[in-house]
C-alpha positions in Angstrom: 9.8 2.3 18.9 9.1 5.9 19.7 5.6 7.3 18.7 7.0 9.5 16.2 8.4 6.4 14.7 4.7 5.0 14.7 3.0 8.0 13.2 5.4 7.9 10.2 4.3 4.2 9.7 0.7 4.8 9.5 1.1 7.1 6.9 3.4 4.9 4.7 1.9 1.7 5.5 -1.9 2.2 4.0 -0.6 -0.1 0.7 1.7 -2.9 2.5 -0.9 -3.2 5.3 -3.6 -4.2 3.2 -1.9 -6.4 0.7 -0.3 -8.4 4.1 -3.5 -9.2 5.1 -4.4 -12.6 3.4 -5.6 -15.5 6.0 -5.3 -18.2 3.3 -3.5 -17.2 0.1 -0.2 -16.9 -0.7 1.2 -15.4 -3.8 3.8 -17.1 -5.7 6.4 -16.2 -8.7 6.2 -19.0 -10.9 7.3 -19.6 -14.5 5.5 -22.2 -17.1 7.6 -24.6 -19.6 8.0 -21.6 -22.1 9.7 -19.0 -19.8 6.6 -17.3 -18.9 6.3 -15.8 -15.7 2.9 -16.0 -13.9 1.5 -15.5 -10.3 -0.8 -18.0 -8.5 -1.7 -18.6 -5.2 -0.2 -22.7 -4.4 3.2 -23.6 -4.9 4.9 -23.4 -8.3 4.9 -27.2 -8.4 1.4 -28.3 -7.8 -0.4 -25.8 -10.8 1.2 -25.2 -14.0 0.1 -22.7 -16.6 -1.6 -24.7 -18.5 -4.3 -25.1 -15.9 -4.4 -21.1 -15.1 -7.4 -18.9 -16.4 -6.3 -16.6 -19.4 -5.9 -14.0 -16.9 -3.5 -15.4 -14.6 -1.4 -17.6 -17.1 0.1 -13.8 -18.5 0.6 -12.1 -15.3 4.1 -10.7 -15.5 4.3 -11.3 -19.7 4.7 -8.1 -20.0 8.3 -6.9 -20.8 10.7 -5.4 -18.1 11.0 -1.6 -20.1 7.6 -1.0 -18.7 7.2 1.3 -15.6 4.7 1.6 -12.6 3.8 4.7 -14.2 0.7 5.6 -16.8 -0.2 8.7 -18.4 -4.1 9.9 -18.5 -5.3 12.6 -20.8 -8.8 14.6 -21.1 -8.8 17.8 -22.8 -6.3 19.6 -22.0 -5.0 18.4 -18.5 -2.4 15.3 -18.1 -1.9 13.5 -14.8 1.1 10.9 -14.6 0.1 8.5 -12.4 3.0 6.7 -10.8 2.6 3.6 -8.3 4.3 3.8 -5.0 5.9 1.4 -2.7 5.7 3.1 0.5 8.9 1.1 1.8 11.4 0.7 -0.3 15.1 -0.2 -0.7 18.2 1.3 -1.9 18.8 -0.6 -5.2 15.6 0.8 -6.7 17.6 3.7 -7.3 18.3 5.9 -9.4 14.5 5.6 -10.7 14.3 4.8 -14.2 15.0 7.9 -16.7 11.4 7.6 -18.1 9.6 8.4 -14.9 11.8 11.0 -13.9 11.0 13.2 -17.4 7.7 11.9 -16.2 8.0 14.2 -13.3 10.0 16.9 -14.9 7.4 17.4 -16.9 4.7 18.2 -14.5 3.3 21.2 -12.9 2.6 20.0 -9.6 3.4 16.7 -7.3 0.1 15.0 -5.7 1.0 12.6 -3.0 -1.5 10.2 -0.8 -0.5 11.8 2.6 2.8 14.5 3.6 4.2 14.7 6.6 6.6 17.2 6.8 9.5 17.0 9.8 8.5 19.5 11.6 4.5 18.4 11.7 5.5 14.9 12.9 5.0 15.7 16.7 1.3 17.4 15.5 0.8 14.4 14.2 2.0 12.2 17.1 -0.4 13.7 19.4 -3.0 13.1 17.2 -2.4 9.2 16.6 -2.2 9.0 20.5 -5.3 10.3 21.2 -7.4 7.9 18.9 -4.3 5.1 18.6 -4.3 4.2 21.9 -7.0 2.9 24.7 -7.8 6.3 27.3 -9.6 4.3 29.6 -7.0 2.4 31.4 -7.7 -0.3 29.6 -4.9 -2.3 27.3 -4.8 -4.3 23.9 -4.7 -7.7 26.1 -8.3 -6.7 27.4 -9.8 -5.9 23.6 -8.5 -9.2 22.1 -9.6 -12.6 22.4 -7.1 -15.0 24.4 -5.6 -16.8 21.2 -4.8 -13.5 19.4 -3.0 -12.1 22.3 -0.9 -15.2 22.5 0.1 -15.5 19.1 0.5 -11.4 19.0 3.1 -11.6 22.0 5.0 -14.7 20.5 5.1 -13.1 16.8 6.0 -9.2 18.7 9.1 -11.5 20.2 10.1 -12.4 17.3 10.1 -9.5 15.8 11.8 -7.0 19.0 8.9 -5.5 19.6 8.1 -5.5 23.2 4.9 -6.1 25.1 4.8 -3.0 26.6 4.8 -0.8 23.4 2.0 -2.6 22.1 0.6 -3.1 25.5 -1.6 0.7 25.2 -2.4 0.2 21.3 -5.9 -0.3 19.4 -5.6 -3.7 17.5 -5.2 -1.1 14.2 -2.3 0.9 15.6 -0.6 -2.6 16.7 -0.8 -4.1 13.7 1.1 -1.6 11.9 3.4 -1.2 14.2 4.2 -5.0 13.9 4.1 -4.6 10.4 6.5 -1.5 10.3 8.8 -4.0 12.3 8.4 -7.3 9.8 9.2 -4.6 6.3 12.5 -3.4 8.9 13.9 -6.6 9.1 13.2 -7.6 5.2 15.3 -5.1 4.3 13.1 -2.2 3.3 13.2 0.9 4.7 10.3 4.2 4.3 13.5 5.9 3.8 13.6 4.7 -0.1 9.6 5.2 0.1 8.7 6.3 -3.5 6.6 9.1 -2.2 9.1 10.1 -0.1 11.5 10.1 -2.7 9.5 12.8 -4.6 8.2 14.8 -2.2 12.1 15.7 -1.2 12.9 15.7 -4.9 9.9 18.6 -5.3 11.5 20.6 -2.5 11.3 24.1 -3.5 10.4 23.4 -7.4 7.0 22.2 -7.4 4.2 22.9 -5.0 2.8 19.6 -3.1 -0.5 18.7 -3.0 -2.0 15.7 -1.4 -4.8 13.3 -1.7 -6.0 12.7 2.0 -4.9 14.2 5.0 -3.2 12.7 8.0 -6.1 13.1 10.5 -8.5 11.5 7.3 -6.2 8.5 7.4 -6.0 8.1 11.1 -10.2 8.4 11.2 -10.0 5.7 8.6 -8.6 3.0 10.7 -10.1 4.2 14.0 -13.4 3.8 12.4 -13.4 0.3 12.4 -15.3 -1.6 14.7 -13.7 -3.6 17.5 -14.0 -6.8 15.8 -13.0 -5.8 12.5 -9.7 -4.1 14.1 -9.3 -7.5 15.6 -9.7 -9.5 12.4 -7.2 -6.7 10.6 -4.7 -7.5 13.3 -5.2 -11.1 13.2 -4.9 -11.4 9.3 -1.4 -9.6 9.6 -0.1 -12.0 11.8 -0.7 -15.0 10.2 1.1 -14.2 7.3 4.3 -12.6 9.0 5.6 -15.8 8.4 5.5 -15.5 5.0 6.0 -11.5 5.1 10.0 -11.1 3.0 8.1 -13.5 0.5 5.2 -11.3 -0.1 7.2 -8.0 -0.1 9.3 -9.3 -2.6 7.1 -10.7 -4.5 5.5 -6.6 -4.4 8.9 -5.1 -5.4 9.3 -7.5 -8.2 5.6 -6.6 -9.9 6.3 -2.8 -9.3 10.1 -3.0 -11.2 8.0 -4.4 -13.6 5.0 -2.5 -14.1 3.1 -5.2 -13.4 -0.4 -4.0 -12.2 -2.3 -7.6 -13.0 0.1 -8.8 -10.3 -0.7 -6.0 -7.9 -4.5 -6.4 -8.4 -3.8 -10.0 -7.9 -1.9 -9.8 -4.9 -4.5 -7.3 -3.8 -7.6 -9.3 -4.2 -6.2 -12.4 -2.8 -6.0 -10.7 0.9 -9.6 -9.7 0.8 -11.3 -12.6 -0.5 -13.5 -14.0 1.9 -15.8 -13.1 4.5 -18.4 -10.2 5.2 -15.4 -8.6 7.4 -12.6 -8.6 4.5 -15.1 -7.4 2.0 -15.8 -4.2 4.6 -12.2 -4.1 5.1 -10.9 -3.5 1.2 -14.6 -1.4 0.7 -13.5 1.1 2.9 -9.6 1.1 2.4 -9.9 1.1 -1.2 -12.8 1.4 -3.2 -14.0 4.1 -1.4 -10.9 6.0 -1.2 -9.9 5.4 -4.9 -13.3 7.0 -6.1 -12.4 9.6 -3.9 -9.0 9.7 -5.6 -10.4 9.6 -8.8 -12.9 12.9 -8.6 -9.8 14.5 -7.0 -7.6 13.8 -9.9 -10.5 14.8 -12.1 -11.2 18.3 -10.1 -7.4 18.9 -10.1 -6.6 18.4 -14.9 -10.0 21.4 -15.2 -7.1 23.5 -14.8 -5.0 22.2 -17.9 -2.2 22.3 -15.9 0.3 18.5 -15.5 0.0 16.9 -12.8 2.3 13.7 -11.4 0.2 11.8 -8.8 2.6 9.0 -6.7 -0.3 7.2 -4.6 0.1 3.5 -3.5 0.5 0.8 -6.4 -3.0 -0.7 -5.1 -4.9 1.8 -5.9 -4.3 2.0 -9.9 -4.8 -1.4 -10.5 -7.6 -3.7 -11.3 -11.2 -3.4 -11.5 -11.9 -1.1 -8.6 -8.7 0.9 -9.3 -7.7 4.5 -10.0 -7.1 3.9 -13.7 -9.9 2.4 -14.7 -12.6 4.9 -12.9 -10.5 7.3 -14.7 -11.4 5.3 -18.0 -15.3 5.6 -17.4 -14.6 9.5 -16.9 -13.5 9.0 -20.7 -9.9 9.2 -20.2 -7.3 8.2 -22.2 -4.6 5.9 -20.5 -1.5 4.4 -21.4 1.7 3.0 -20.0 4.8 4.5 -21.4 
């Protein structure tokens, strides 16, 4: 894997990273005597609906006409506000009519993060110098004995060799791995919903963007050694499970299924003082962030379609409701 390859998967991975990271929980489709579909986190057969909270016994009620997509209104400005699956596949297209006059509609495209072909090897250089150890030093040296050992046999598994991992910060290696795991389920950045827009704006709708590449790379880089470690180590115990948990993704996004998400989503980051930092920093912080942007950007009246990971519009700590407290109106169309 080249390290152009690599920088394009740090950009697109931000979302399926973090929800990849549970040490404990799986997520699991499941459907109760009356057809319902729900999510819960043990196998269908040992919990039933009837024993779920409120909450969790109508995940995925809603109907399938519904869209990853919400429309927000204050004053005069409108933002769409589309979910994104960074990695996608091919039969999620054509994108629904709806989001599409969604998009038609707007004055302006605001991603998460662009990279443009020709600012890839910029960007390449960049992720190298804080992506990779410049002291000699390699990943076998930075991780306990254990988590090298289960890194090499899972990095087997998946082609990726020892040696390309070999000069990579825990961070760096775990998406890489991750990359790999999404490449043999079947999805591709390719059919990246972000992507998909960003080409579609070519040359009819200026591009803005959220974060920058360097912001993202500082984002990661900034954890300590031990938390990197933890990341990388969360990420491979659940590789096992990984075309499970990405389908289980793609299904709640064809739905518009943002309880399932946030569910998802909460389940990799519930315990410990390390998690908690971890899903602090890669998503409450950014999605206030995301959320003063988005409110800077409607002053101008103008319509704006935002496509930023489907994490970060769902649940309590999400996009849609710190747009709510700034008094906007939302709904899903």
């Amino acid at each position: 894997m080249n390290i152009s390859k690599i920088t394009h998967f740090l950009v697109q991975l931000v979302f399926l990273l973090l929800v990849f990271e549970s040490t404990e929980a799986g997520v699991y489709k499941c459907t109760d005597a009356n057809s319902r579909v729900f999510y819960q986190d043990k196998a269908c057969q040992e919990l039933t609906a009837a024993k779920l909270s409120t909450q969790l016994s109508q995940l995925g009620a809603k109907g399938d006409n519904h869209y990853f997509l919400w429309k927000a209104t204050a004053g005069k400005g409108v933002v769409y506000l589309l979910g994104s699956l960074h990695f996608g596949t091919q039969d999620m297209y054509p994108l629904p009519e709806g989001i599409m006059d969604a998009f038609a509609s707007a004055n302006v495209l605001v991603v998460e993060a662009n990279i443009h072909n020709q600012k890839k090897a910029e960007a390449a250089q960049r992720l190298v110098a804080k992506g990779v150890y410049a002291d000699g030093s390699g990943l076998e040296d930075h991780l306990k004995p254990a988590t090298w050992r289960k890194l090499s046999g899972i990095a087997k598994n998946l082609g990726v060799s020892e040696e390309t991992l070999r000069p990579q910060k825990p961070w760096l290696a775990a998406l890489t791995l991750t990359g790999q795991a999404l490449s043999q389920a079947g999805f591709s950045e390719d059919f990246g919903v972000d992507q998909a827009f960003i080409k579609e704006a070519e040359g009819k709708k200026p591009v803005l963007e959220m974060e920058s590449v360097d912001e993202q790379i500082k984002l990661f880089d900034g954890f300590s050694a031990q938390e990197q470690e933890q990341m990388l180590l969360q990420s491979l115990q659940d590789f096992a499970r990984g075309p499970e948990i990405f389908k289980n993704i793609a299904d709640a996004w064809k739905k518009g299924d943002a309880d399932a998400i946030d569910l998802i989503t909460r389940q990799s980051f519930e315990a410990g003082p390390v998690a908690t930092k971890l899903f602090k920093t890669l998503f409450t912080d950014r999605n206030i962030a995301m959320a003063n942007k988005i409110d800077e950007l409607l002053a101008d009246g103008r319509t704006y379609f935002v496509v930023v990971g489907a994490a970060h519009l769902a649940g309590e700590q999400g996009i849609l409701k710190l747009l709510e407290t700034k008094s906007y109106k939302i709904s899903q169309p």
